[in-house]
Each structure stands twice: as C-alpha cells, then as structure tokens.
C-alpha positions in Angstrom: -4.6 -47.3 71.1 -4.9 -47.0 67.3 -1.1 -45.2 66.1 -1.7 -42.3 63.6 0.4 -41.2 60.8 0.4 -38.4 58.6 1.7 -38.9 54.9 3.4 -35.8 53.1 3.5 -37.2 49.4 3.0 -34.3 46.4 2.7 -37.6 43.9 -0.7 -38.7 45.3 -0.8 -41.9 43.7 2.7 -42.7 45.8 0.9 -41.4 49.2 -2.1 -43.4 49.0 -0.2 -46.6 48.1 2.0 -45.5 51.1 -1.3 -45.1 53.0 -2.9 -48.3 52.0 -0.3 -50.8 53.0 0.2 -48.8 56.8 -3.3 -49.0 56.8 -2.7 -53.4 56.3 -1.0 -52.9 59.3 -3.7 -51.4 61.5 -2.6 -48.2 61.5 -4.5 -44.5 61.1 -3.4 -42.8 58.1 -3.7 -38.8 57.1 -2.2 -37.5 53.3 -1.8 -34.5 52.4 0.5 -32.7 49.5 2.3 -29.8 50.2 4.9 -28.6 53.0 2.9 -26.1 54.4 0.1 -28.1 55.4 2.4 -31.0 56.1 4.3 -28.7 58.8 0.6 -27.5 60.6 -0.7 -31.1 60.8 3.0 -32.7 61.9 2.8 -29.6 64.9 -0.5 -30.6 66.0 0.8 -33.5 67.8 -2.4 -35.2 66.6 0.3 -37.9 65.1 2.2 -40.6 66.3 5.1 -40.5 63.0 5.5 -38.4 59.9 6.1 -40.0 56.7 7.4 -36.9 54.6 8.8 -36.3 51.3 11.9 -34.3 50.5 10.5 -32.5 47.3 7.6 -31.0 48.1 5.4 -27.9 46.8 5.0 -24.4 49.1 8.1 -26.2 52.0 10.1 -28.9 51.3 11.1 -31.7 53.2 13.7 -30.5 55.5 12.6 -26.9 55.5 9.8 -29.0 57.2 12.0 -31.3 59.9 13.8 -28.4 60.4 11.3 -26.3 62.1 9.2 -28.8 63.3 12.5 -29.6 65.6 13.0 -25.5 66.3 9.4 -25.9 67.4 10.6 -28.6 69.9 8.2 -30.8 68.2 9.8 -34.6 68.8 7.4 -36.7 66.7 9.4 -39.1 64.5 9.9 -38.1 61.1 10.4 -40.6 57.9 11.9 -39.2 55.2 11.9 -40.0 51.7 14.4 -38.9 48.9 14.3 -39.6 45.5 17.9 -38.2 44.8 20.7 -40.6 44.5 22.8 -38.7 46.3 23.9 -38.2 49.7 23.3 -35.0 50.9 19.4 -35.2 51.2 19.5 -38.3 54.0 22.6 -36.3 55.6 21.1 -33.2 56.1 17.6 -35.1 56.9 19.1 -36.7 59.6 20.9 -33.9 60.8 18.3 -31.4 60.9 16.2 -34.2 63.0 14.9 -36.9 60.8 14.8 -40.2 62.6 15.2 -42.5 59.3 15.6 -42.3 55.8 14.2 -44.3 52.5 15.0 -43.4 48.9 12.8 -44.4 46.6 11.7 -46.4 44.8 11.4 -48.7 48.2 10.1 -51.4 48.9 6.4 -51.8 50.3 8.0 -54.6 53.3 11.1 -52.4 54.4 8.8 -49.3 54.4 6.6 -51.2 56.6 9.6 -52.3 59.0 10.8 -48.9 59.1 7.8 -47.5 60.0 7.4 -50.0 62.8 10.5 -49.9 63.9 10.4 -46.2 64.2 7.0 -46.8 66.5 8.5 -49.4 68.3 11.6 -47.1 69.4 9.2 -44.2 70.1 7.4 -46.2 72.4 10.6 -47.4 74.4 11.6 -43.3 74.6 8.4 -42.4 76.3 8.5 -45.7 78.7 12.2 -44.6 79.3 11.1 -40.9 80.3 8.4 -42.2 83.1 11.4 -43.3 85.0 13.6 -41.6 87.4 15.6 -39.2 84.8 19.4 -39.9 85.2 22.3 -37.6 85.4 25.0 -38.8 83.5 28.8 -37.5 83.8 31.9 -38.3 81.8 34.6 -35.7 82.3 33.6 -32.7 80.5 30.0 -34.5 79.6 27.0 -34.1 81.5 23.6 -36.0 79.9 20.4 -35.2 81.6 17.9 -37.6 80.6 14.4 -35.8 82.2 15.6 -32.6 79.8 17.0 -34.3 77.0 20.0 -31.8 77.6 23.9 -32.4 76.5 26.6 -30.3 77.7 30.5 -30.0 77.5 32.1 -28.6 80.2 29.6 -25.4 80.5 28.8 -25.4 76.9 25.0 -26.7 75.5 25.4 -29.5 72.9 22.7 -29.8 70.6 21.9 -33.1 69.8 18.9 -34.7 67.6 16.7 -37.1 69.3 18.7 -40.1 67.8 21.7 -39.2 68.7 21.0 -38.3 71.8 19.3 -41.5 72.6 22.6 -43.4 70.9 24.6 -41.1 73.5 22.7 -42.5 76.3 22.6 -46.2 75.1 26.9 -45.7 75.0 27.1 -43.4 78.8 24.4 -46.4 80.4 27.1 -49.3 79.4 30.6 -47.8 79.7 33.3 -50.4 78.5 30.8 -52.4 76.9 32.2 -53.2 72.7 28.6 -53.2 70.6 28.0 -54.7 67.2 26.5 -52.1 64.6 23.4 -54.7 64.6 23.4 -54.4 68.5 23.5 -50.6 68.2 20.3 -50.8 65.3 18.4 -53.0 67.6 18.9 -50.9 70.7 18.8 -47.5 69.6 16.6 -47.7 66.4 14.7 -50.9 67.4 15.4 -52.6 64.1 17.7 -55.4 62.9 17.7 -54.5 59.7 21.6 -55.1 58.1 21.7 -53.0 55.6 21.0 -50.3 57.7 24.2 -50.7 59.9 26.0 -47.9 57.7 23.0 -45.3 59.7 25.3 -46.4 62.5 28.6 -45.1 61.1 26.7 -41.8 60.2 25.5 -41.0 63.7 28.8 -41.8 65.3 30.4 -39.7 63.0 28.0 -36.8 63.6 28.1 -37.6 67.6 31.7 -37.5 67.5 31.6 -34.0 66.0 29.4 -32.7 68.7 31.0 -34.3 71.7 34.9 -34.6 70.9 37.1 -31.8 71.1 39.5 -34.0 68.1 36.8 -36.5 66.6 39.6 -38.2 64.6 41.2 -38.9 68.3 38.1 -39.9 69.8 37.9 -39.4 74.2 34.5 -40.6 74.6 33.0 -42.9 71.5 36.0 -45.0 70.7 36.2 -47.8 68.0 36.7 -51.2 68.7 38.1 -52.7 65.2 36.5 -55.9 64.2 33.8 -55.4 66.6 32.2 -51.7 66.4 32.0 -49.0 68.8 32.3 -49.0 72.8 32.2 -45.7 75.0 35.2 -45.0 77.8 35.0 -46.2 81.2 37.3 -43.4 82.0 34.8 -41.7 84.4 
C-alpha cells in the first residue's frame, strides 16, 4: 500500500523539493504552509509520517507535535530546525517528535530518515498484533497493549520513542548494546552520526524512570560499550 506523507514547509520552494525527492521514492506526498492546517491534516490520520517545520506561520512546529501527542495522535513526526541551537531538537523530541534534521540537509539523509522512520513504524504496529506483554522491574511496570509506564503507583509519561527504547532494554535484561545496535533496533537506522539521539533519549528516560538518574537502578552504562538494562528483577 502506497505510504502517505504530509509536508509542513512555509518556504514552498523547500516543501516541494522535499516533496519531489519522497515522491523518487514512491511515496504519496501532501504540502501545505502553515501550522494550523498542518495540525488538521496531521490529525486526520489520513498519513503515514509528518514532515514538519519548526517556524511556521498561524502554529509552529512544536505547538504542532505538542498537541498532536495531547490528541493521542501517534503518527511519526519529522522535524526540521533551521536554528543552530539545541533547544529546538530537545524540546522536539521531548514534546513527541520521532527525529530531527536541521537544515540545510541533505536530499539522501532526508530520504534515510524518512525511511527509516517508516520502517520503525511498521515494526511498532507488527509488534502490537502480538500478545501485549507485562513487563516488571521493581518499582516498573511496562504494559505494551496500552503503551502505559508506571513507577511504583505513579503514571510515567513517556514519548513513543522512548517508550519503545524502554521496551527494547526490559525485553533483554543484562544484555550490553552498542549506540549503533540501539539506532538499528529502536529507530531502524544505522546511521553513525546519529548515535548522539542515543545519549539524548537515555538521558531523558533516565529522568523519567530513576529516582537519582546520576545513580542509575534501571538503564545502567556499560563504559566502552554503551548502555545495558538491570537483570535485577
């Protein structure tokens, strides 16, 4: 079945050149300009990934993400940022966002991204035809039919990478992972410079999850190596 993205680009000449080269790949593409109309289309679940800009006219970006998520709307978002700074892919991802480019890009890694995104989404939604799992680790409870994270008796919002990252670590307790073995797994790419994503998430999950995130329980760091989750059940 023919995958359908929706483009939210104000610079028109960037979103049709964005269009053109998913269309190369086979893909349906929708643009439109503004946040507002970005943010009906993204919620019509007519789309299979949003590509969406951070400055934007009427909503920007991640007043976009944001609600969208509120909404419980779980469609992978793209976002691009053409700030040099930080903040704009750490609240992106944070408020939801599945990946991140700043521009200028380039027209290959856009592509990757995009089909890397794709690819993951499509392993999620296999993954949730199965028998949803009930996952405890001391205080931690992951229920993977709801999507649901608790601490003890306390909720623990998660976004959807994160969550699936949280799962990836509960499924193989013990197990020391590579960043590159993380970045295939959870975000279905092998992109290497990417693997500092990697360090961001943990950081975030770790803030979530651990009572002391400087003196991890759960996501503990294997030096040399990466990251590996307790076997401590």
């Amino acid at each position: 079945m023919e995958r359908r993205i929706l483009v939210v680009e104000d610079q028109q000449d960037i979103a049709e050149l964005i269009a053109m080269h998913l269309r190369d790949l086979g893909y349906a593409v929708d643009c439109v300009h503004d946040g507002n109309k970005g943010y009906e289309l993204a919620g019509s679940g007519e789309y299979d990934m949003v590509v969406l800009d951070v400055m934007l006219p009427g909503r920007d970006g991640l007043d976009v993400v944001r609600a969208l998520r509120i909404d419980h709307v779980q469609t992978p978002v793209l976002m691009l940022t053409a700030r040099s700074g930080e903040i704009d892919r750490v609240l992106g991802l944070e408020l939801g966002a599945d990946d991140y480019l700043t521009k200028p890009f380039s027209i290959p890694e856009l592509q990757a991204r995009v089909k890397a995104i794709l690819r993951r989404a499509e392993r999620r939604a296999a993954a949730s035809e199965d028998a949803p799992e009930r996952l405890q680790v001391g205080d931690l409870a992951i229920d993977t039919g709801s999507r649901e994270v608790a601490l003890g008796k306390r909720p623990v919002p998660l976004t959807a990478k994160e969550f699936d990252l949280l799962v990836h670590f509960a499924r193989n307790p013990g197990r020391a992972f590579t960043r590159m073995q993380l970045l295939d797994a959870v975000w279905g790419t092998s992109f290497e410079g990417y693997e500092h994503n990697v360090n961001t998430h943990i950081n975030r999950l770790r803030g979530k999850i651990e009572s002391d995130a400087s003196n991890p329980r759960y996501v503990l760091t294997v030096r040399g190596v990466g990251y590996r989750f307790t076997d401590q059940r």
